[in-house]
C-alpha positions as CSV (number, residue, x, y, z in Angstrom):
1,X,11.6,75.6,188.3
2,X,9.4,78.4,187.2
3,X,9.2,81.7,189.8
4,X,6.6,84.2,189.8
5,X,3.0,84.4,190.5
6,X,2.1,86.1,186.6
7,X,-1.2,84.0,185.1
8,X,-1.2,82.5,181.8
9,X,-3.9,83.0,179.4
10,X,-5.0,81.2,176.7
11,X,-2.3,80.4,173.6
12,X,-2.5,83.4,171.3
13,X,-4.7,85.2,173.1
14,X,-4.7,89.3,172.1
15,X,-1.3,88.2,169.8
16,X,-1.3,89.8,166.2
17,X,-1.2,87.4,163.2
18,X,-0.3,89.6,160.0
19,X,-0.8,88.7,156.9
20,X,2.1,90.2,154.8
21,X,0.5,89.3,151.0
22,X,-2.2,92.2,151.7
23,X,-2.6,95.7,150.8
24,X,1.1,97.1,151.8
25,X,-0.8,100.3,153.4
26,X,-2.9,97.6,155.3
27,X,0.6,95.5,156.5
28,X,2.3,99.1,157.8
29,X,-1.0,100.1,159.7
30,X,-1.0,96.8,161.7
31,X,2.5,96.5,162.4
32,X,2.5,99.5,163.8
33,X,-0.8,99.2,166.0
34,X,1.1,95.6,167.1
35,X,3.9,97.4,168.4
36,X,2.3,99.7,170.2
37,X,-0.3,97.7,172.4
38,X,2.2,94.8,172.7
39,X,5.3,94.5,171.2
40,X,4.9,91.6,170.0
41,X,3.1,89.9,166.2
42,X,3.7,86.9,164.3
43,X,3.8,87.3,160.6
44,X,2.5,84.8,157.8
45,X,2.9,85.1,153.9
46,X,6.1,86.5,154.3
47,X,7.5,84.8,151.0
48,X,10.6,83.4,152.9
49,X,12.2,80.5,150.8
50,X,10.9,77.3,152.6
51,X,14.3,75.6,151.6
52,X,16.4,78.3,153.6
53,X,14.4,77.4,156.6
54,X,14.0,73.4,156.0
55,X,18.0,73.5,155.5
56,X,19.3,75.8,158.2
57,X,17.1,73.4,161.1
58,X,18.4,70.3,159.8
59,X,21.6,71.5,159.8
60,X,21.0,72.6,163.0
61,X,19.4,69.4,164.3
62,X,22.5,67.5,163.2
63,X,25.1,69.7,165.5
64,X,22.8,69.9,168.3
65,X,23.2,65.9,168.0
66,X,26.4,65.9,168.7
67,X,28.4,65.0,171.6
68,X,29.2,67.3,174.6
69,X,32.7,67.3,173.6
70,X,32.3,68.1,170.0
71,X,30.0,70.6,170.9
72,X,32.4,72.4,173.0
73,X,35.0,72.0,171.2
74,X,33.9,74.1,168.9
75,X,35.0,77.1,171.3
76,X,39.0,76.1,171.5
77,X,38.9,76.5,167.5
78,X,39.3,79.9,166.2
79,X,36.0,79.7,164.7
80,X,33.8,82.6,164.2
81,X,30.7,81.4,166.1
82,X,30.4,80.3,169.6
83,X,28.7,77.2,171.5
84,X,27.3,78.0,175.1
85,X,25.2,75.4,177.3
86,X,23.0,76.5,180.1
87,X,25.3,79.7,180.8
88,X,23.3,82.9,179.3
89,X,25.7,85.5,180.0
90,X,28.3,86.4,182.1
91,X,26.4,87.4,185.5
92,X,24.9,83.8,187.0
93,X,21.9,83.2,184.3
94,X,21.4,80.4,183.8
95,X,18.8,77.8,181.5
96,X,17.6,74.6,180.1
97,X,19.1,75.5,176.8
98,X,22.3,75.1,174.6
99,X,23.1,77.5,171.9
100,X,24.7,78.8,169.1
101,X,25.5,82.7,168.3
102,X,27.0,84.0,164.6
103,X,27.5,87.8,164.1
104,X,26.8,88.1,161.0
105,X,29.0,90.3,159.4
106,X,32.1,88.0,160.1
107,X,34.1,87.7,156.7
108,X,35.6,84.8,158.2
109,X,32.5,83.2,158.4
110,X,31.3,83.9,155.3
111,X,34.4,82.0,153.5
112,X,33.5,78.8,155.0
113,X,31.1,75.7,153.5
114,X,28.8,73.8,155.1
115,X,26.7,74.6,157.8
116,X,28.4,78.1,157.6
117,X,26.9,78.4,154.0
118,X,23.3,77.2,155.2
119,X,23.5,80.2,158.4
120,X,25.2,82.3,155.4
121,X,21.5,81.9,153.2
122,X,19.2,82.2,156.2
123,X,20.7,85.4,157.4
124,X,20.6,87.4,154.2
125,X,16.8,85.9,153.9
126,X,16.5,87.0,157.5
127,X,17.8,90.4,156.8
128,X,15.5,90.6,154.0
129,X,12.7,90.2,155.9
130,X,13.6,92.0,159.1
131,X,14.3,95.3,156.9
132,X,10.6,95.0,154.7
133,X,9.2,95.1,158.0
134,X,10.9,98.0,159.4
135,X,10.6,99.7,155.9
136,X,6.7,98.7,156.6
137,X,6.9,100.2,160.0
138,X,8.6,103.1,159.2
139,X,5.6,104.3,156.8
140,X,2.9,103.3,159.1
141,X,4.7,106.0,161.4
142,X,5.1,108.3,159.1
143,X,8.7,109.1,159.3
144,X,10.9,108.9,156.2
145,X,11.8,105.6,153.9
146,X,15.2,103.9,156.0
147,X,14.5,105.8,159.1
148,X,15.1,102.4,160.9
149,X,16.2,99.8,158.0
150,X,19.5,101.8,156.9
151,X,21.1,100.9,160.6
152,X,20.2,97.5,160.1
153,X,21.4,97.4,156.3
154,X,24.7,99.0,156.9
155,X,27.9,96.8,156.6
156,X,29.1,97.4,160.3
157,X,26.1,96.7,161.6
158,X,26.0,94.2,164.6
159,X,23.2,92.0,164.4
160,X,23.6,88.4,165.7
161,X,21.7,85.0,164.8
162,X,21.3,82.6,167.4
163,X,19.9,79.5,167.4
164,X,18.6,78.0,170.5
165,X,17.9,74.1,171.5
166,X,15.5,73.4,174.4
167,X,15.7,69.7,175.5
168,X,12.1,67.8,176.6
169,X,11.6,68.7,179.8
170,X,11.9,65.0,181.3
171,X,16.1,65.2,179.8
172,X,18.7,66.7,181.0
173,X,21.6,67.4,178.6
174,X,23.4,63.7,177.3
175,X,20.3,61.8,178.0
176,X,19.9,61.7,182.1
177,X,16.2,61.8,182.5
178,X,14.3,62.5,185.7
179,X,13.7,59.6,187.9
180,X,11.8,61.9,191.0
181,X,8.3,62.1,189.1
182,X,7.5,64.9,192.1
183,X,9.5,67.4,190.4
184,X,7.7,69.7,188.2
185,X,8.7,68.9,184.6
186,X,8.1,73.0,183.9
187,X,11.5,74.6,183.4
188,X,13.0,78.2,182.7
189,X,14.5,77.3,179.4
190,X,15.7,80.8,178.8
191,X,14.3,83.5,181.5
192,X,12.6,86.8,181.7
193,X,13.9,89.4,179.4
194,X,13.5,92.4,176.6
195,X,16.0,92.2,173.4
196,X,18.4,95.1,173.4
197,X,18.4,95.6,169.5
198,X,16.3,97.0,167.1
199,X,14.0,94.2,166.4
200,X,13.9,90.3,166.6
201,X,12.8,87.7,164.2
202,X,12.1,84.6,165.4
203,X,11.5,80.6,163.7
204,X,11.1,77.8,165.9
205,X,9.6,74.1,165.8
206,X,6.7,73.1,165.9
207,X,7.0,72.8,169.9
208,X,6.2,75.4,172.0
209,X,7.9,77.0,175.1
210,X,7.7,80.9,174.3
211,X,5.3,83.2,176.0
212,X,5.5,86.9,176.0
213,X,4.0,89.5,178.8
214,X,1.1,91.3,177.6
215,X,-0.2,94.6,179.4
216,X,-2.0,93.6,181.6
217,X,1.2,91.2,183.2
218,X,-0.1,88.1,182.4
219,X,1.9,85.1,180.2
220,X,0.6,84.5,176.9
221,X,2.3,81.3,175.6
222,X,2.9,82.1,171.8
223,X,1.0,78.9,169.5
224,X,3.9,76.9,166.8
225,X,3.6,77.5,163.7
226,X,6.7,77.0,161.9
227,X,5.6,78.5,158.8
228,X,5.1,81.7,160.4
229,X,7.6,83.8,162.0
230,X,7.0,86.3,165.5
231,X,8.4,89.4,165.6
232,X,9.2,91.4,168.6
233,X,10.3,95.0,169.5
234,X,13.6,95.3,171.2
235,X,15.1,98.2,173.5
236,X,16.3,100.4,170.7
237,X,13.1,100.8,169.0
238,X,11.1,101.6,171.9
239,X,13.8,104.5,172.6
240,X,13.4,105.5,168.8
241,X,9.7,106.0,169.3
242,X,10.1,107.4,172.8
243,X,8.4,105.4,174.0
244,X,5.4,104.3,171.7
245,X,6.6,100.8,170.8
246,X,7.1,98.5,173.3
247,X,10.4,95.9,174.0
248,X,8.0,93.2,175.3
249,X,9.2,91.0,178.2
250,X,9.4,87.2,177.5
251,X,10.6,84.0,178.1
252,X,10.9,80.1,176.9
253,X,9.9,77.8,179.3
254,X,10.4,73.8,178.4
255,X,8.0,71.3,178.9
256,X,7.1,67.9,176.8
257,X,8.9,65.6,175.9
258,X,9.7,67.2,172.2
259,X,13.1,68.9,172.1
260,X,12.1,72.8,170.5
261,X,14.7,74.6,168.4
262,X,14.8,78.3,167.6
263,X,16.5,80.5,165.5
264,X,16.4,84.2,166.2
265,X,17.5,87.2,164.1
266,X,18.7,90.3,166.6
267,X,18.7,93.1,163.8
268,X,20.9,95.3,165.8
269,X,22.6,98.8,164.5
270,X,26.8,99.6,164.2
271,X,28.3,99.9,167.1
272,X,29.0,103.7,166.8
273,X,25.2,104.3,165.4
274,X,23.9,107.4,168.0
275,X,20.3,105.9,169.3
276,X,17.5,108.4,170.7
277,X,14.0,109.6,170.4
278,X,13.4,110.9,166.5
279,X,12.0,114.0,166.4
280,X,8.3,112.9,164.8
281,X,8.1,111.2,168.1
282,X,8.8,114.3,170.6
283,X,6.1,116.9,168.5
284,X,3.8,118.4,171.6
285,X,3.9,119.2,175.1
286,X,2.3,115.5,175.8
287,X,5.1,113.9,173.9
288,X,7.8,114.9,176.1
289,X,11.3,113.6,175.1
290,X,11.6,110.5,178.0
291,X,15.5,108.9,176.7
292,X,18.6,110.5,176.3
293,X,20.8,109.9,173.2
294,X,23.8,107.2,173.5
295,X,25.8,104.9,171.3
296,X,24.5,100.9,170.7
297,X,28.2,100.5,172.2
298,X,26.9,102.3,175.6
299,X,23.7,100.3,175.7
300,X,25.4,97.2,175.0
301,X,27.9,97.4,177.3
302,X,25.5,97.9,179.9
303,X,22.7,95.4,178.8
304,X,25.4,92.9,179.1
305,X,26.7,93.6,182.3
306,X,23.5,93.1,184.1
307,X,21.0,90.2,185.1
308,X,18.3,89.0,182.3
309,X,15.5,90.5,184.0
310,X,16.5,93.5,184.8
311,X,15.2,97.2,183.6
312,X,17.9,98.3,181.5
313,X,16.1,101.2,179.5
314,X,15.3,103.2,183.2
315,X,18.7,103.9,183.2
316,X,18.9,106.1,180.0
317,X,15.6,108.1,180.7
318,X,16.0,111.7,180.4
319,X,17.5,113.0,184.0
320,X,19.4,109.9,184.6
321,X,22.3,111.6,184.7
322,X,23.4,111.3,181.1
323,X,24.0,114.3,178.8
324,X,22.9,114.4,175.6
325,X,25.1,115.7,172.4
């Protein structure tokens, strides 16, 4: 069931749609202006290699078709990936979704065939493309070349790929459909929440589900286009910018009777990688400096140990308690 009293708005409405094969000045300029009045764009002519992406979803088509128990099972094996269904976290989330997470810098992983080498060729395409855009974003700030890139590039970094399947909203998981046709076939798939990285680059279906919040607190459900693919700040960019960028708020509802499948790219920094406002971004009296300095390890440990929709950044604003090196 879906809470909340937010409107929706039209598909797309007031959502970005860049154009990556123009004028590179052009690209940096609008990526920046989309992070700053919503968080949130969808980028087209990205020269991603349409075989990565056509391989990687049938692959994951054909796991997501498997049985329960072979599903599971997956998570008694020392394998380095894990299966979840319907649990998001540790602290009572909870959704219409089964999923998949890789980190993907696990050498373990990387020495296996397979599916492992179809996830193995969409995350170093994924990278790829998740570091143009913050080299992109990085000169339409003005700050210099790697600024944000190099934390993403580095070989500890801990970025994660998951890849999410939403059922039709008339299924349950193993093939129980609804039989009470006075229950609203409109369900929380994966609820209200920011991404704690650096940045997140999504791919889904051609089935919708995901809306983002704009400013004014309204839903704006995001149109399918499988050959683009969205982009969306997360937590750690908005601190790097004190502020400027925003981690936008959003969710995937289900609804339909199409099953939707996404595959998301959290760019996230190493571990030990110290996270606060960059200078450029703290220049004048009417840029004062609003986060403290902390470690991805401190964020993370606290992102994770809260609900989904909860205000996690409020909690490293300057005066918090938190002491800066």
């Amino acid at each position: 069931m879906v809470k909340g009293s937010q409107k929706i708005v039209a598909a797309d409405k007031g959502i970005p749609i860049i154009d990556m094969s123009q004028e590179r000045s052009r690209v940096s300029m609008q990526i920046v202006k989309a992070c700053e009045t919503l968080g949130f764009f969808k980028v087209v002519n990205h020269g991603f290699d349409r075989t990565i992406i056509s391989r990687m979803e049938q692959e994951s088509i054909n796991f997501f078709a498997k049985s329960v128990h072979e599903k599971k099972s997956v998570e008694s094996v020392n394998q380095p990936f894990r299966y979840g269904f319907r649990d998001i976290g540790l602290n009572g989330d909870s959704g219409e979704v089964e999923y998949l997470l890789f980190h993907t810098n696990d050498p373990a992983f990387r020495s296996k065939p397979s599916f492992r080498s179809a996830v193995n060729c969409y995350i170093e395409a994924v990278r790829q493309l998740a570091h143009e855009i913050l080299e992109l974003t990085a000169e339409g700030l003005g700050v210099p070349p790697h600024t944000f890139s190099r934390l993403i590039s580095s070989v500890d970094s801990d970025s994660i790929l998951r890849v999410n399947h939403y059922p039709p909203s008339d299924q349950f998981f193993g093939g129980a459909t609804h039989s009470d046709k006075s229950v609203s076939l409109t369900r929380v798939g994966f609820g209200e929440h920011t991404d704690p990285q650096i940045l997140t680059v999504l791919r889904s279906n051609g089935v919708g589900g995901l809306q983002v919040s704009n400013p004014d607190g309204m839903w704006v459900p995001v149109f399918p286009d499988p050959s683009a693919f969205c982009v969306n700040v997360g937590d750690l960019l908005q601190v790097m910018t004190n502020g400027r960028f925003i981690s936008v708020r959003h969710r995937a509802l289900t609804y339909g009777k199409e099953s939707r499948l996404s595959t998301s790219f959290f760019a996230g920094p190493p571990l030990q990688a110290k996270i606060g406002p960059l200078q450029a971004m703290v220049t004048t009296a009417n840029q004062p400096r609003l986060y403290q300095t902390f470690t991805w390890s401190e964020y993370k440990k606290l992102a994770y140990s809260l609900r989904l929709e909860d205000s996690r950044l409020d909690m490293f604003r300057t005066g918090k308690g938190l002491e800066d090196p």
